[in-house]
C-alpha positions in Angstrom: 30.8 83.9 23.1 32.1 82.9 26.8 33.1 79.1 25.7 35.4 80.9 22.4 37.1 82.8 25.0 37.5 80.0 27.4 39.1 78.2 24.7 41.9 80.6 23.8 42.6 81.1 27.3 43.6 77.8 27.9 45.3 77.6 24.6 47.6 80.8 25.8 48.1 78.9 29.0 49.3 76.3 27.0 51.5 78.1 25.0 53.3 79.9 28.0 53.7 76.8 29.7 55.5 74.9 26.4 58.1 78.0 25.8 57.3 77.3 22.3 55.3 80.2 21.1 55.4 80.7 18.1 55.0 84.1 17.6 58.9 84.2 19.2 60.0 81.3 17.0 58.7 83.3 13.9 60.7 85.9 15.0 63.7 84.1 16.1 63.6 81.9 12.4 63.2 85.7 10.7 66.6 86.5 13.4 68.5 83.6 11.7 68.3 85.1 8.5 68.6 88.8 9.5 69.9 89.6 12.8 67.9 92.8 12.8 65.3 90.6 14.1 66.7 89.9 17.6 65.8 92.9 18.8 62.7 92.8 20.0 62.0 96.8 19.4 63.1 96.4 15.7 60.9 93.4 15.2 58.2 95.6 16.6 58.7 98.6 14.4 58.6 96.1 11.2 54.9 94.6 12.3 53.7 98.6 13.4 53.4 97.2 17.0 54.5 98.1 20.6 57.3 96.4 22.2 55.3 95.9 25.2 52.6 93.8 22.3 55.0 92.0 21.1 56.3 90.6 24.2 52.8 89.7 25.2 52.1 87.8 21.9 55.4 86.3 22.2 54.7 84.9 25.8 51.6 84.1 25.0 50.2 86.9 27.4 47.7 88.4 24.2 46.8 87.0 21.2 47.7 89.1 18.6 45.1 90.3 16.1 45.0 88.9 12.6 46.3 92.1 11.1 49.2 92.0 13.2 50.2 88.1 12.5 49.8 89.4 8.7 52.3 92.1 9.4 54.8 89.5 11.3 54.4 87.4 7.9 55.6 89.8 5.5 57.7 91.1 7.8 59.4 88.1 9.0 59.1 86.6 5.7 57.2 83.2 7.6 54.4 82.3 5.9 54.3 79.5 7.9 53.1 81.4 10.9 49.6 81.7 9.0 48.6 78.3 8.9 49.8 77.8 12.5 48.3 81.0 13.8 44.5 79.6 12.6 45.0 76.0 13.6 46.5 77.1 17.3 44.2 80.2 17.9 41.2 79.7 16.1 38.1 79.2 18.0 36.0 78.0 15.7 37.9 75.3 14.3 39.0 74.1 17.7 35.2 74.1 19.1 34.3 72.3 15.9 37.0 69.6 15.5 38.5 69.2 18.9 42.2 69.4 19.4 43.2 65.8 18.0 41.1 66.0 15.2 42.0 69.2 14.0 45.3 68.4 14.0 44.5 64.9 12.1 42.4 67.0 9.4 45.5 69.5 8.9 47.6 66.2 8.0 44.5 65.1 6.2 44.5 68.4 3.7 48.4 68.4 3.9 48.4 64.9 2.3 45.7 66.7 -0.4 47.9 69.6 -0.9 50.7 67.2 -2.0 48.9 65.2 -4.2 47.5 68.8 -5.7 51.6 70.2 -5.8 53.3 67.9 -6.5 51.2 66.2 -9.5 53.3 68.5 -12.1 56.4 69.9 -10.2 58.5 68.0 -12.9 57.0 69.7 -15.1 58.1 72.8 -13.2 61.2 71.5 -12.3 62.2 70.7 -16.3 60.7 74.8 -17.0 63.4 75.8 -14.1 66.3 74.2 -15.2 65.8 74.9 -18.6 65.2 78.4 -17.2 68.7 78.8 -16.0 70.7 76.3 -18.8 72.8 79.5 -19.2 73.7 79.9 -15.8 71.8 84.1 -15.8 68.2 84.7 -16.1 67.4 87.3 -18.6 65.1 90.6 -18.0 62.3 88.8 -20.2 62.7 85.4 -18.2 62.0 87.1 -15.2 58.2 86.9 -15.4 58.9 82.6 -15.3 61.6 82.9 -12.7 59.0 85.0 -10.6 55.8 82.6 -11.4 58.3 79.3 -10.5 59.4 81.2 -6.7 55.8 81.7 -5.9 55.1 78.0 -6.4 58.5 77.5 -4.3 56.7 79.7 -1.6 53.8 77.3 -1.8 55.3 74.3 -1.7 57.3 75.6 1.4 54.2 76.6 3.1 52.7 73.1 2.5 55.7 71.3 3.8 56.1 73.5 6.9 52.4 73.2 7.8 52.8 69.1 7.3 55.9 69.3 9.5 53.7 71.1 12.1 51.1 68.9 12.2 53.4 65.8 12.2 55.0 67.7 15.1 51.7 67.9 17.2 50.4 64.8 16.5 53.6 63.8 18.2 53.6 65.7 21.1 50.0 64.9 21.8 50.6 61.2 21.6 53.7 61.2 24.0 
C-alpha cells in the first residue's frame, strides 16, 4: 500500500508545482459559465464540501474522494473532470502503465472512441436537423432531442479527454 501512496504524493507535488490543478480549472470553466462559481464558499456548498476542502483539492494539498469529484461533475457541469481525475490520481493505472504510457493508451482508446462515435453521427446529425426543420421542438420530440444531447455530452467528453491527453503528451515531451 506504501508505493500507491508514494505515488499520489508525488503526483500532488506535481500538481502544486504546475498551478494547473484541475480541480480549480473545473471550477473556474463552471465560473465562466455561471459566475456563482467564483466563489470558492458557493462552489463548496454545491459539491457538500468545506471551504477549507476545497481549497486543499484545489492546490493540490488533498486529493479529493471519488464521491466528492462526482459531486464537482454534476455540479460544475464538467464531465471532463472524470476522465482526468482517474488518469491523474489513479494509483493503479499509474503503477501499471507508467506515466508515458498511460497517457499514450488514453490517446490509444480516444482514437477507439472516435471510430466508435463518430461511425453514425450523420446519421444523428440528419435525425437533429430534421428534428428542428420547423425551427421549435414539440412536447413529443422531446424524448429525441433529449437522446441526441446525451450523445452531444458524450462526444464532448471524448473530445475533451483527447485534448487532454494530446496536452500531456506535449508537455511531457518538451
Amino acid at each position: 500500500m506504501a508505493w500507491i501512496m508514494a505515488g499520489c504524493g508525488s503526483r500532488q507535488e506535481q500538481m502544486m508545482k504546475r498551478n494547473d490543478n484541475f480541480y480549480w480549472l473545473a471550477r473556474m470553466d463552471a465560473a465562466a459559465r455561471n459566475p456563482i462559481f467564483s466563489s470558492r464558499e458557493r462552489a463548496a456548498e454545491a459539491v457538500f464540501c468545506s471551504v477549507d476542502s476545497l481549497a486543499d483539492y484545489e492546490t493540490g494539498k488533498t486529493m479529493p474522494p471519488c464521491a466528492v469529484v462526482q459531486r464537482m461533475i454534476e455540479a460544475y457541469g464538467t464531465p471532463w473532470l472524470r476522465a482526468r481525475h482517474v488518469r491523474e490520481c489513479c494509483p493503479i493505472l499509474t503503477h501499471c502503465y507508467g506515466q508515458e504510457e498511460a497517457c499514450t493508451r488514453t490517446l490509444q482508446q480516444s482514437a477507439m472512441g472516435w471510430l466508435l462515435a463518430f461511425r453514425d453521427m450523420e446519421a444523428t446529425a440528419w435525425g437533429f436537423a430534421e428534428l428542428l426543420r420547423d425551427g421549435s421542438v414539440s412536447a413529443d420530440e422531446r424524448e429525441a432531442l433529449a437522446g441526441i444531447r446525451a450523445r452531444a455530452v458524450e462526444i464532448r467528453g471524448l473530445m475533451q479527454q483527447t485534448l487532454d491527453a494530446m496536452d500531456d503528451l506535449g508537455r511531457r515531451e518538451a
